[in-house]
C-alpha positions in Angstrom: -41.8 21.4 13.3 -42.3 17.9 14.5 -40.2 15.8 16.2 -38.2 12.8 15.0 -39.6 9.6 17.0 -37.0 6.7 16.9 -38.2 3.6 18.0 -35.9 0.0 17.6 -37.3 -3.2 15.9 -35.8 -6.1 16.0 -35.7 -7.5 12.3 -37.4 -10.7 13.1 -40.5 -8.2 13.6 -40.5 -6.7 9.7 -41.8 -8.2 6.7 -40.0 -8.9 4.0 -40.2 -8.9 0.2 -38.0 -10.8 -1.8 -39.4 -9.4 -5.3 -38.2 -6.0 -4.0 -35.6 -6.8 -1.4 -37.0 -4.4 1.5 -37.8 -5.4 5.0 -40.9 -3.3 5.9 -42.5 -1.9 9.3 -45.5 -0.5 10.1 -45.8 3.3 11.2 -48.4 5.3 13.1 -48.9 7.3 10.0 -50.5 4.7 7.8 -47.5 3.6 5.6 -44.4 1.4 6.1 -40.6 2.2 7.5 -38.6 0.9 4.8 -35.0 -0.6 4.7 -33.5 -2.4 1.7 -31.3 -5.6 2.2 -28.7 -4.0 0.1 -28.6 -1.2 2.7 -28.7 -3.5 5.9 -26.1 -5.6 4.5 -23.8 -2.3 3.7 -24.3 -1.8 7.8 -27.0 1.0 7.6 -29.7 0.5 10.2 -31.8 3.3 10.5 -35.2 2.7 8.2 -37.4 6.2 7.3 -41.4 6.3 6.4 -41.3 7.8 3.2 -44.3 9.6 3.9 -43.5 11.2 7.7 -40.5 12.3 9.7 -40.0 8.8 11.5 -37.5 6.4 11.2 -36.9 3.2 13.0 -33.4 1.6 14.2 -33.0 -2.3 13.5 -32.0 -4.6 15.5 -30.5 -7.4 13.6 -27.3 -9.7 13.3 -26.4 -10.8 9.6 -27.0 -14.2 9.7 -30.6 -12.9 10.1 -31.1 -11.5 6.7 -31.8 -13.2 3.6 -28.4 -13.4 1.2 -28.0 -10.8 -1.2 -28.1 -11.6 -4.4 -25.4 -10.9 -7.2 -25.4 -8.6 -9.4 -24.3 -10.5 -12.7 -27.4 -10.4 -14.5 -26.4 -6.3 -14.4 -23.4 -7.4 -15.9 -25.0 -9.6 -18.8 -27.2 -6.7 -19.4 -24.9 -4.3 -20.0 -22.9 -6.3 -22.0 -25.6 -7.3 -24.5 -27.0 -3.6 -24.7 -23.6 -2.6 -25.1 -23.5 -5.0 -28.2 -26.4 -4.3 -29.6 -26.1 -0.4 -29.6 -22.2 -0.7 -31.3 -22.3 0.0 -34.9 -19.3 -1.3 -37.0 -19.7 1.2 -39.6 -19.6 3.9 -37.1 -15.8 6.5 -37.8 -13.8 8.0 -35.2 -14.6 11.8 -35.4 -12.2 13.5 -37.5 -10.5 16.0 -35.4 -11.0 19.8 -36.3 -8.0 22.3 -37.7 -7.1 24.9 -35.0 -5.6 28.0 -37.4 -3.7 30.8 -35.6 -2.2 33.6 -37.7 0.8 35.4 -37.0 1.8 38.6 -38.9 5.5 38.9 -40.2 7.4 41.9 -41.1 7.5 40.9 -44.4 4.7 42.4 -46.4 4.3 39.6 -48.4 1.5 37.7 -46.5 0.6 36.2 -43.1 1.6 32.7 -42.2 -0.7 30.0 -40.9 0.2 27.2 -38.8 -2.6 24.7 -38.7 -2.9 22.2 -35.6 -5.5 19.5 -34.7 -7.6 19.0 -31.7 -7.0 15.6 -29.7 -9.4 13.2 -30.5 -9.7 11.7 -27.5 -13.4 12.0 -25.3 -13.2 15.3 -23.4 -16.3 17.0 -21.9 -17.0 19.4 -24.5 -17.3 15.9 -26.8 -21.4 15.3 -26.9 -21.0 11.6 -26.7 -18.6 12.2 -24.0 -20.8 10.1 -20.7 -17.7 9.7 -18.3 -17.8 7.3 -15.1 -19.5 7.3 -11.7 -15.6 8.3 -10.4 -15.8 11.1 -12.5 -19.0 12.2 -10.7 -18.1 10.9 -7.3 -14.6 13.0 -8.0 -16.4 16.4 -8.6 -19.0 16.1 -6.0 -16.2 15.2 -3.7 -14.6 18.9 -4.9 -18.0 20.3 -4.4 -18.5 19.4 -1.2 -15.3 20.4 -0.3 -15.7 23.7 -1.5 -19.1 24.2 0.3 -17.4 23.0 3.7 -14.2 25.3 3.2 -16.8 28.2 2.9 -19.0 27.2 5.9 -15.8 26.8 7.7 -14.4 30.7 6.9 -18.2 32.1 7.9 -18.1 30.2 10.7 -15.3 31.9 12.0 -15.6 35.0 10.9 -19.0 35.2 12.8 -17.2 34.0 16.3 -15.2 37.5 16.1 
């Protein structure tokens, strides 16, 4: 298993390319540490090789990176794709009969109640997509779970 080798660089030292946004190192592999400015400007300052083990910590003060850009044009994007994929003729989907049957002592016949489903998205609904909290929301119960478990084996091992 090898080794992690952690070196620091100051940023001044990296090369950067504004059509991609990523400040770049060389490593003694043959390919380049990479760090986004999206990523040094969130605070992060370790930058892997995507092709070794090694990372690199840089050295750098904010004022030394180039400005990050906004992301409006994401929001014009969206907005226009959202326009043109919204079809007026397009119905709500008619919500399906629930029947339950209950049997009376009368011999006569049995009596149906008939209820609809809620129309509103729900998970089973195939055109359901839901949100980046919704994800962020069960990975967050995931993880929980998983640590709650390590946790219990954990201590059941120490006894």
């Amino acid at each position: 298993m090898s080794s992690l080798y952690y070196e620091e660089v100051e940023i001044e030292d990296m090369t950067y390319s504004s059509s991609d946004n990523v400040y770049t190192y060389p490593c003694p592999c043959g390919d380049n540490f990479v760090i986004t400015l999206e990523e040094l400007w969130d605070g992060e300052d370790v930058a892997p090789c995507p092709s070794c083990t090694l990372v690199i910590k840089v050295i750098y003060e904010e004022e030394d990176l180039e400005p990050l850009e906004d992301s409006d044009n994401d929001d014009e994007n969206y907005d226009e794709n959202y326009d043109e994929n919204y079809d007026e003729n397009e119905t709500e989907p008619t919500p399906l009969p629930l029947q339950t049957t209950s049997n009376k002592s009368d011999d006569n016949a049995d009596v149906v109640e008939t209820k609809t489903r809620p129309t509103q998205n729900s998970a089973n609904d195939k055109n359901y997509t839901g949100t980046g909290a919704d994800a962020i929301i069960v990975m967050s119960a995931i993880t929980i779970t998983l640590l709650s478990v390590s946790y219990l084996l954990l201590r059941r091992r120490k006894k």
